[in-house]
C-alpha positions as CSV (number, residue, x, y, z in Angstrom):
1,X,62.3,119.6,115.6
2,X,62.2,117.3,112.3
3,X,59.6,115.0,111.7
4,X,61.3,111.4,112.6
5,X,60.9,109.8,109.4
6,X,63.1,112.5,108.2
7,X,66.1,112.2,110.8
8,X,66.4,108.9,109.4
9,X,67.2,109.4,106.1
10,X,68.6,112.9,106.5
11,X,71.5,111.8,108.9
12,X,73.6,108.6,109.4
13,X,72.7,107.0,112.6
14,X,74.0,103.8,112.8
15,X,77.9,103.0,112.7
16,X,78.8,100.0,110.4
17,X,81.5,99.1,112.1
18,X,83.8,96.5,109.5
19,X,81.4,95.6,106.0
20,X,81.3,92.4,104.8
21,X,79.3,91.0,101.6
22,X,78.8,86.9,101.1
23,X,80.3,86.2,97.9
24,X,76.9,85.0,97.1
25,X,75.2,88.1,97.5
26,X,78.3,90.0,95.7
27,X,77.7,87.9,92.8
28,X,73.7,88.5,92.8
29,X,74.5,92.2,93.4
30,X,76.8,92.3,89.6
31,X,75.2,90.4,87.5
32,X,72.2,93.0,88.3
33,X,74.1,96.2,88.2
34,X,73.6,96.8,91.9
35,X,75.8,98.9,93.3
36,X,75.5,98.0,97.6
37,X,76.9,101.4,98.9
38,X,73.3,103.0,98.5
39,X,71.7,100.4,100.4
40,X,74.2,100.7,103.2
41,X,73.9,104.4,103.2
42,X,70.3,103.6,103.5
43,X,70.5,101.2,106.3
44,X,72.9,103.5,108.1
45,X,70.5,106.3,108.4
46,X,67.6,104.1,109.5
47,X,65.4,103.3,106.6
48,X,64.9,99.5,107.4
49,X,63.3,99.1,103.8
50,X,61.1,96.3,103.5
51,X,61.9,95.3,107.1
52,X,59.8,98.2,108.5
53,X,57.2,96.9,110.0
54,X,58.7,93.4,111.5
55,X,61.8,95.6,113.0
56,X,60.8,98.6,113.6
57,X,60.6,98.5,116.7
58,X,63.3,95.8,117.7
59,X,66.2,98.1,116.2
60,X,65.4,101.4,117.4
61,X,65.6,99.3,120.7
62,X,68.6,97.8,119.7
63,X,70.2,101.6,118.8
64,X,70.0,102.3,121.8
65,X,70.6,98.6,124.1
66,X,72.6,96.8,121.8
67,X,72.1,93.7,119.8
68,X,70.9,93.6,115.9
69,X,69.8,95.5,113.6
70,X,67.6,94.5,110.6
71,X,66.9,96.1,106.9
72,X,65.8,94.2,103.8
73,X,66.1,95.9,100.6
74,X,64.3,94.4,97.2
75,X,66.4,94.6,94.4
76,X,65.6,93.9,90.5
77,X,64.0,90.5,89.9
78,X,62.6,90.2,93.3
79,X,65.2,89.3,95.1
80,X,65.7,90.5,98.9
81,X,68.6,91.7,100.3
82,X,69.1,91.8,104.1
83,X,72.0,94.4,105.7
84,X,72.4,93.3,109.2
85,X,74.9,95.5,112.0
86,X,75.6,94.5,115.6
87,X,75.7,97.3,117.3
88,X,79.7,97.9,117.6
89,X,80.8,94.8,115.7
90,X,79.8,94.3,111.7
91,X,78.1,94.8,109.4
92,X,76.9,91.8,106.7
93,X,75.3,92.1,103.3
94,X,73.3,88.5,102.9
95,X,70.7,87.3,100.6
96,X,67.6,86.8,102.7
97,X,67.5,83.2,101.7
98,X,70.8,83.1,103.2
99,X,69.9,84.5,106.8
């Protein structure tokens, strides 16, 4: 059997349901060259990024009960970017200063 750390970035498990991106965030996301697909991809497969250690354990229970999960990804210049999915709803793509 795999190692855990490499089912999640070896193979999607989380469904995104509908993506959404705050304009805000779009706009932070161009003017850096950052292309938002990787850090879904990411996020889909369960690397929670910088969020590892405060939701580690709160979405692999919510994988599996429901509710949200919680990855924060620092992009050029510092500034954090926070990819949230309920469980079969949405998924958003926020500026951490915007949660």
């Amino acid at each position: 059997m795999e190692p855990r750390d490499t089912l999640r970035t070896s193979h999607a498990i989380l469904p995104l349901g509908g993506v959404t991106i705050t304009s805000a965030t779009l706009e932070v996301l161009t003017r850096r060259g950052v292309d938002p697909v990787p850090l879904l991809e990411r996020h889909r497969a369960g690397d929670w990024g910088d969020a590892e250690r405060e939701y580690a354990v709160l979405n692999d229970q919510a994988l599996w009960t429901g509710g949200e999960v919680v990855s924060i990804y620092e992009i050029e210049g510092g500034v954090q970017v926070r990819v949230t999915t309920e469980i079969k709803a949405v998924t958003r793509v926020t500026l951490l200063e915007e949660a």
